[in-house]
C-alpha positions as CSV (number, residue, x, y, z in Angstrom):
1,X,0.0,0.0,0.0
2,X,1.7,3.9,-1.4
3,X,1.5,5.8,1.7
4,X,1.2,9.5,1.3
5,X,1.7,12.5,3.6
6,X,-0.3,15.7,2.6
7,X,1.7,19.2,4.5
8,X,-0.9,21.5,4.3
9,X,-1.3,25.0,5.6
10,X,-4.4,25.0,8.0
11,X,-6.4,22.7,9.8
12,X,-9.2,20.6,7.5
13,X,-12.7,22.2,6.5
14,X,-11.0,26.1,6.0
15,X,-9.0,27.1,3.1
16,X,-10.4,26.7,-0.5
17,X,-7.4,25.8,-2.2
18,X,-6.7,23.3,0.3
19,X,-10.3,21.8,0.7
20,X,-10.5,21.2,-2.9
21,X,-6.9,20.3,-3.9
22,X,-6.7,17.9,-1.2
23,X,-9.3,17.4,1.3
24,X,-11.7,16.6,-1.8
25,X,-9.9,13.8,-2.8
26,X,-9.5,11.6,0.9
27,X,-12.5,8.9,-0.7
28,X,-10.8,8.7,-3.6
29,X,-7.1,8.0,-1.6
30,X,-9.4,5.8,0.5
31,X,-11.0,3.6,-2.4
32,X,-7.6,3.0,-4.5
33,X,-5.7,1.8,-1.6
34,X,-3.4,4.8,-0.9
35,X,-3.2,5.3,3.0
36,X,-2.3,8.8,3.7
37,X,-1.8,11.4,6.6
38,X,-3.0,15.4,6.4
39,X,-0.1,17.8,8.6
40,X,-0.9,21.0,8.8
41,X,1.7,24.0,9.6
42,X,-0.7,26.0,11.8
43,X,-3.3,25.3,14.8
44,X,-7.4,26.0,14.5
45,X,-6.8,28.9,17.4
46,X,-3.6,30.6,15.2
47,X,-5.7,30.4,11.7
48,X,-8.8,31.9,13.7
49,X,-6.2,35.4,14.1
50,X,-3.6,34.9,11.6
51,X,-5.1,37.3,8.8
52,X,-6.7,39.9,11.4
53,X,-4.8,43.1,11.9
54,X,-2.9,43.0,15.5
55,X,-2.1,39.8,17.7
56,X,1.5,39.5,16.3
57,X,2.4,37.7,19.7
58,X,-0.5,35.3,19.0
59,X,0.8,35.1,15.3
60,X,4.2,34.5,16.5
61,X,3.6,32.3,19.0
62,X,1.1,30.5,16.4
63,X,3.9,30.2,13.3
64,X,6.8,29.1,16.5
65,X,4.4,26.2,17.1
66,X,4.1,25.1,13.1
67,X,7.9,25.1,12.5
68,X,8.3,22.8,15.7
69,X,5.3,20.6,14.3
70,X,7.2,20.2,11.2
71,X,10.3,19.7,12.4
72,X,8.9,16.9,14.8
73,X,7.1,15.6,12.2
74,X,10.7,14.9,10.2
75,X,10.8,11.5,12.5
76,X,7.7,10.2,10.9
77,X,9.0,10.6,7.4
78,X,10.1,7.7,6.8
79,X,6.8,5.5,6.6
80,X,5.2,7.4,3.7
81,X,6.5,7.2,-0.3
82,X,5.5,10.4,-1.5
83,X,5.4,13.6,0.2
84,X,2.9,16.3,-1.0
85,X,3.6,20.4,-0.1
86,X,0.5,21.9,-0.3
87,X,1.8,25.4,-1.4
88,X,4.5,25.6,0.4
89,X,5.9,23.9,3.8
90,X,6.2,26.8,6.0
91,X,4.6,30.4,5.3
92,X,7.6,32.2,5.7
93,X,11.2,31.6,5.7
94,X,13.3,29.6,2.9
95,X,12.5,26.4,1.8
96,X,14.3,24.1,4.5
97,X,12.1,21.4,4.9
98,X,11.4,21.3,1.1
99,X,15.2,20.6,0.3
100,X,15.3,17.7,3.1
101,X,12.4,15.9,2.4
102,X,13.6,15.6,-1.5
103,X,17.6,15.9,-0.7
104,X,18.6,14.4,2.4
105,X,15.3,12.0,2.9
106,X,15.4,11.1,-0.5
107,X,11.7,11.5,-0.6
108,X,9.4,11.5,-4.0
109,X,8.0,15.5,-3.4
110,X,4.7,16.3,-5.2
111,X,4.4,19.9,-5.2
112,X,0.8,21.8,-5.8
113,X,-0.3,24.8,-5.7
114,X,-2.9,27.2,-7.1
115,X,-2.0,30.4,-7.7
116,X,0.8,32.6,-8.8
117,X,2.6,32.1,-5.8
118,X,6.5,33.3,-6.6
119,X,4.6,37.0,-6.8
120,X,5.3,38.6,-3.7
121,X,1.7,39.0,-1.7
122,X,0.5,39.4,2.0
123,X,-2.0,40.3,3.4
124,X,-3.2,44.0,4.3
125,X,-2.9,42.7,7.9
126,X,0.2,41.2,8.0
127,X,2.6,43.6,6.2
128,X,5.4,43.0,8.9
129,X,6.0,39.5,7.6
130,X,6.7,40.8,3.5
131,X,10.4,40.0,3.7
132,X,9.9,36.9,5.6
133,X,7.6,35.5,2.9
134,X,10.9,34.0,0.4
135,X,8.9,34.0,-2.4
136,X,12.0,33.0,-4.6
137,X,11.7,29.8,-3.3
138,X,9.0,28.3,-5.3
139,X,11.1,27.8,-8.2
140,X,13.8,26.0,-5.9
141,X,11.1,23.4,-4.8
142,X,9.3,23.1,-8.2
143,X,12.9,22.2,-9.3
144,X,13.8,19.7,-6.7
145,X,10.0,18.2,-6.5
146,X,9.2,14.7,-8.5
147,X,6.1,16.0,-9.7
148,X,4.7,18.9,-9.5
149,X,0.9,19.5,-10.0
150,X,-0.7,23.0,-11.0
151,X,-4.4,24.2,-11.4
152,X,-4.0,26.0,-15.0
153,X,-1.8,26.7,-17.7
154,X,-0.6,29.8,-16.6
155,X,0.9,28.4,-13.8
156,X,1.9,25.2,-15.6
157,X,4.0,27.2,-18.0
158,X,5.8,28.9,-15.0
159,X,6.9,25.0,-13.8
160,X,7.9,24.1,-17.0
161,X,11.2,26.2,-16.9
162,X,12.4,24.5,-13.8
163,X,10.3,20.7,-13.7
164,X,9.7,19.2,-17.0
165,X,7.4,16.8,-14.9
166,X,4.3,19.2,-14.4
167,X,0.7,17.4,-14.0
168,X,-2.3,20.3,-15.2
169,X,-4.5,19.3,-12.1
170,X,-7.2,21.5,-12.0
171,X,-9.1,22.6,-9.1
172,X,-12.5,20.3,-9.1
173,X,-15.8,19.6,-7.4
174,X,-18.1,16.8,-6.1
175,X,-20.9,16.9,-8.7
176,X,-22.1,13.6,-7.5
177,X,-22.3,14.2,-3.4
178,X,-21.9,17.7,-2.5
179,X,-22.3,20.3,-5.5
180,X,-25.0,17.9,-6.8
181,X,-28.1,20.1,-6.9
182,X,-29.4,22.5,-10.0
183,X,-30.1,25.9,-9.2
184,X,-34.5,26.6,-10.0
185,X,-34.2,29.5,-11.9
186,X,-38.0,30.2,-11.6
187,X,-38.0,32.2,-8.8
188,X,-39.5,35.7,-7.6
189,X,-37.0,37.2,-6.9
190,X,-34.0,37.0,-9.0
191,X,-30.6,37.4,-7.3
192,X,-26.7,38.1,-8.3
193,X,-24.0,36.5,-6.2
194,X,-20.3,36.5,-5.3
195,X,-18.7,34.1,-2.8
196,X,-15.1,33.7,-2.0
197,X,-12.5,35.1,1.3
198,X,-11.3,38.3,2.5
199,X,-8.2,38.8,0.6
200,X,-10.3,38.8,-2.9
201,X,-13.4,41.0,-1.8
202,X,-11.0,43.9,-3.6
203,X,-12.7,43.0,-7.1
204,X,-15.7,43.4,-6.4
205,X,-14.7,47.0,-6.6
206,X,-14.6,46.7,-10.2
207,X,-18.7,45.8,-10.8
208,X,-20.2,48.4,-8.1
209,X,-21.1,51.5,-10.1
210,X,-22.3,48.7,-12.6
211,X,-24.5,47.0,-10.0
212,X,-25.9,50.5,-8.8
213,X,-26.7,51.4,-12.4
214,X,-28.8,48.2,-12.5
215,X,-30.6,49.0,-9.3
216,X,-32.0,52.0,-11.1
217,X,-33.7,50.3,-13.4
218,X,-34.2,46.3,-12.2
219,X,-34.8,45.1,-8.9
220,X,-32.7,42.5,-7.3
221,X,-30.6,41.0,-4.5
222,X,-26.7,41.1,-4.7
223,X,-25.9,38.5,-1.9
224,X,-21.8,38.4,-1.1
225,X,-21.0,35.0,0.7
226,X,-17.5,35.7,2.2
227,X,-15.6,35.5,5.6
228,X,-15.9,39.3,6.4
229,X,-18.5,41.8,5.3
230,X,-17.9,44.4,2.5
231,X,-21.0,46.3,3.4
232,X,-21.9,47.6,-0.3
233,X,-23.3,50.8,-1.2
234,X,-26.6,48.3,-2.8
235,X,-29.7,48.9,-2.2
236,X,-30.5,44.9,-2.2
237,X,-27.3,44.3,-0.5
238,X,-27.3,41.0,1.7
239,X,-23.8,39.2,3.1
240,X,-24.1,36.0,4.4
241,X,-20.9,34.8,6.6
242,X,-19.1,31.8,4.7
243,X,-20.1,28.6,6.5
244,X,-18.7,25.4,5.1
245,X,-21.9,23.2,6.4
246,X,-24.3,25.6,4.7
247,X,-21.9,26.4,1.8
248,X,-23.8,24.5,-1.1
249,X,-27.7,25.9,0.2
250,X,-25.8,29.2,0.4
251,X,-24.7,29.2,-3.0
252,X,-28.5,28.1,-4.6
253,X,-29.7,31.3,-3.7
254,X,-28.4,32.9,-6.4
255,X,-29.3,33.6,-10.0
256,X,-26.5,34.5,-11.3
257,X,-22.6,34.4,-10.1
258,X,-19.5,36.9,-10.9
259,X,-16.0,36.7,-10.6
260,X,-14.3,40.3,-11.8
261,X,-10.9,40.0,-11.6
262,X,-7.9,43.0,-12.5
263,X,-5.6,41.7,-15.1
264,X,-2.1,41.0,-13.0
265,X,0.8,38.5,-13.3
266,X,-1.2,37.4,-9.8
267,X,-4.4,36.8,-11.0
268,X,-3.5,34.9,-14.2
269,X,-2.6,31.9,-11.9
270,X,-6.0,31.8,-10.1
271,X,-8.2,28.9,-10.9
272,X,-11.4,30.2,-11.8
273,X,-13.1,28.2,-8.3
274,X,-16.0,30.7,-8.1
275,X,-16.4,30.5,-11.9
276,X,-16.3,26.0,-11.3
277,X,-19.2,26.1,-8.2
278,X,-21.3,28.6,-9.6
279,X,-21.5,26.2,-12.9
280,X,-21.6,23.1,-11.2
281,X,-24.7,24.1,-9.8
282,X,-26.7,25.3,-12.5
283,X,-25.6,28.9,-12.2
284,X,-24.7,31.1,-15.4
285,X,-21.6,33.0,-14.3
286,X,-20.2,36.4,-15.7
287,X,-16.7,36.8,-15.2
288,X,-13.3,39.2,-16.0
289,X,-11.7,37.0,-19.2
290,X,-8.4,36.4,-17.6
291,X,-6.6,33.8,-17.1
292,X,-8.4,30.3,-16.6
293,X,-12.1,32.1,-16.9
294,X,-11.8,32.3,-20.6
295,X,-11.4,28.7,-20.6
296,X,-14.0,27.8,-18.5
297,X,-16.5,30.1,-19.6
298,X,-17.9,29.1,-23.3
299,X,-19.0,33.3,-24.0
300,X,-22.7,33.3,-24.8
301,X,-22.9,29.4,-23.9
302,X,-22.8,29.3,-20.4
303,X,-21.8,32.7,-18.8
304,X,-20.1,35.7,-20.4
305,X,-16.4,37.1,-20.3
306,X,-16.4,41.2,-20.0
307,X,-14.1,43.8,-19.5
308,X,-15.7,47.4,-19.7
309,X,-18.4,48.5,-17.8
310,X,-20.8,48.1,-20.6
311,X,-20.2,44.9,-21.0
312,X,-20.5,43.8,-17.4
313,X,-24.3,45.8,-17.6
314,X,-25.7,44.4,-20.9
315,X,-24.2,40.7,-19.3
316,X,-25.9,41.1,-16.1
317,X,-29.1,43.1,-17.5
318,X,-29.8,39.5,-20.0
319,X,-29.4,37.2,-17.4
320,X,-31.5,39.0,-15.2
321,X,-34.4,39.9,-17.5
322,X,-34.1,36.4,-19.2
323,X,-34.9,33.3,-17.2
324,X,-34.6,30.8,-20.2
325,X,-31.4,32.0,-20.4
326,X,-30.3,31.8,-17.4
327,X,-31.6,27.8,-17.3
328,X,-30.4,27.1,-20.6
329,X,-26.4,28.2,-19.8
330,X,-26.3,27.3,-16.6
331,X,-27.5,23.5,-18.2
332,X,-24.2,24.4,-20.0
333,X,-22.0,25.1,-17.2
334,X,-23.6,22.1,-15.5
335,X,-22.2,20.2,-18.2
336,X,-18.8,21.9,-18.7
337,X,-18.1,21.1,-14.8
338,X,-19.3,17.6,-14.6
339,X,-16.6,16.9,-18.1
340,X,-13.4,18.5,-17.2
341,X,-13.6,19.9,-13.2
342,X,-15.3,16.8,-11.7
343,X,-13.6,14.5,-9.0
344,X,-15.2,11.9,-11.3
345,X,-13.1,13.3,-14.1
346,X,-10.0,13.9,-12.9
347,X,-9.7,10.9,-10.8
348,X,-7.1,9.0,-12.8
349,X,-5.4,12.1,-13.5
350,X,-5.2,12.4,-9.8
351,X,-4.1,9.3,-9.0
352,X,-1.2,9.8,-11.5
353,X,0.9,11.7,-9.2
354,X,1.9,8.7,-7.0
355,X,2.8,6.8,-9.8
């Protein structure tokens, strides 16, 4: 039986990236006789403060703890065959335990990741930490990994100078037991949505003015589903706080989904994820076309791409007045998702990293 040992960044059930790069796939470990462990760098009570602004003793204390869990862990490596860095070992420093896993342990390292993580990028509240972040290091450890495994081909063609082994792995969902219901799109009241954390609620910036124009004309809800409340200048504004147990009833409240974006070296490597579980359940999504969106999205087949504000308001304006339109491409995304971002789908592909 492979044995595999997943470093991961927080504690199960929290981070996207994390819940759908590897927590997604434990039934699938589980059913093709792969035994495997989950490690991850910080504690529940540290990732509860670590991107809110103060408690840098907590934060310390927090990131003191995850390098001595790591290093302890070190003892343990022996049992497993492959060794999979979620992102990266430790948040901040260089890539130590990287370089002994795959050097001195002679370990088979899988490295994944999701986003354009070599750019240099903290968070708002944690600006002390910027130097300590050793962003160079991601093309040390894509060079010493066996595999490594990326979400898009933006970030695929950043491996391929330094790890001719890359796996495209994209970031998928459950369509058969968790995003397994269609979105009714005959409904009263029609709403338009956004869902996602803290760190990206800066893009929604970009569809405001477009949203208020549409509130002059067409009523509706805009409903933000986030871990912190961006309190909106809309009149139909409504946040509900990001809950992982009601994520998926959460989500079917909306009409339509949007996932604006700015056009950065950053943003290129995101995944599209919004884009994947609006589809996946029937939703139509209009997005920024950059990076992995204008693969996902099929324009005028099941969402639409847009970049200036008039196309963002005659998007929005024929989803909203248009509910055969709305059931017909979100059929579509249904179907995009279900081909090439399903576990189901990707499975083999998957399972082709511990071979």
């Amino acid at each position: 039986m492979k044995k595999v040992l997943f470093i991961v960044q927080s504690p199960k059930g929290i981070s996207p990236g994390q819940r759908f790069r590897v927590e997604l796939y434990e039934k699938t470990l589980r059913e093709n006789k792969i035994a495997f462990d989950i490690q991850s760098f910080i504690d529940k009570s540290t990732r509860k403060i670590i991107y809110r602004k103060g408690y840098i003793f907590e934060k310390t204390f927090g990131v003191i703890k995850g390098f001595f869990k790591t290093f302890a862990g070190l003892i343990k490596i022996a049992r497993y065959d492959f060794i999979v860095v979620y992102r990266e070992a430790t948040p901040i420093g260089p890539p130590v335990f990287e370089w002994i896993f795959a050097k001195i342990l002679r370990k088979k390292l899988i490295f994944d990741f999701d986003d354009s993580i070599w750019v240099p990028l903290v968070s708002d509240n944690n600006t002390w930490i910027r130097f300590l972040k050793c962003s160079w290091k991601i093309k040390y450890i894509c060079r010493w990994s066996y595999k490594v495994s990326v979400g898009n081909m933006f970030l695929y063609n950043y491996v391929i100078k330094y790890n001719k082994n890359v796996v495209l792995n994209p970031t998928c969902v459950d369509t058969e037991y968790r995003h397994n219901k269609i979105k009714s799109q005959d409904t009263n009241n029609v709403c338009i949505g956004w869902t996602g954390s803290f760190s990206t609620l800066v893009y929604l910036n970009q569809v405001v003015e477009v949203l208020q124009e549409l509130e002059k004309k067409y009523s509706f809800d805009f409903i933000v589903i986030a871990d912190q409340n961006p309190k909106l200048p809309l009149k139909g504004f409504k946040f509900l706080k990001w809950n992982e147990e009601t994520e998926i009833t959460d989500l079917l409240q909306l009409n339509i989904g949007i996932m604006p974006l700015s056009d950065t070296e950053f943003e290129r490597g995101k995944c599209g994820f919004k884009i994947i579980q609006f589809l996946a359940l029937g939703i139509p999504a209009v997005a920024s076309p950059v990076g992995v969106n204008k693969k996902i999205i099929n324009q005028n087949i099941n969402g639409f791409l847009c970049e200036t504000k008039e196309e963002w308001y005659a998007a929005l304006e024929k989803l909203l007045c248009d509910k055969a339109l709305r059931e017909t491409m979100g059929a579509a995304g249904r179907e995009e998702i279900e081909k090439n971002y399903s576990v189901k789908s990707n499975t083999q592909n998957f399972l082709s990293l511990f071979e």
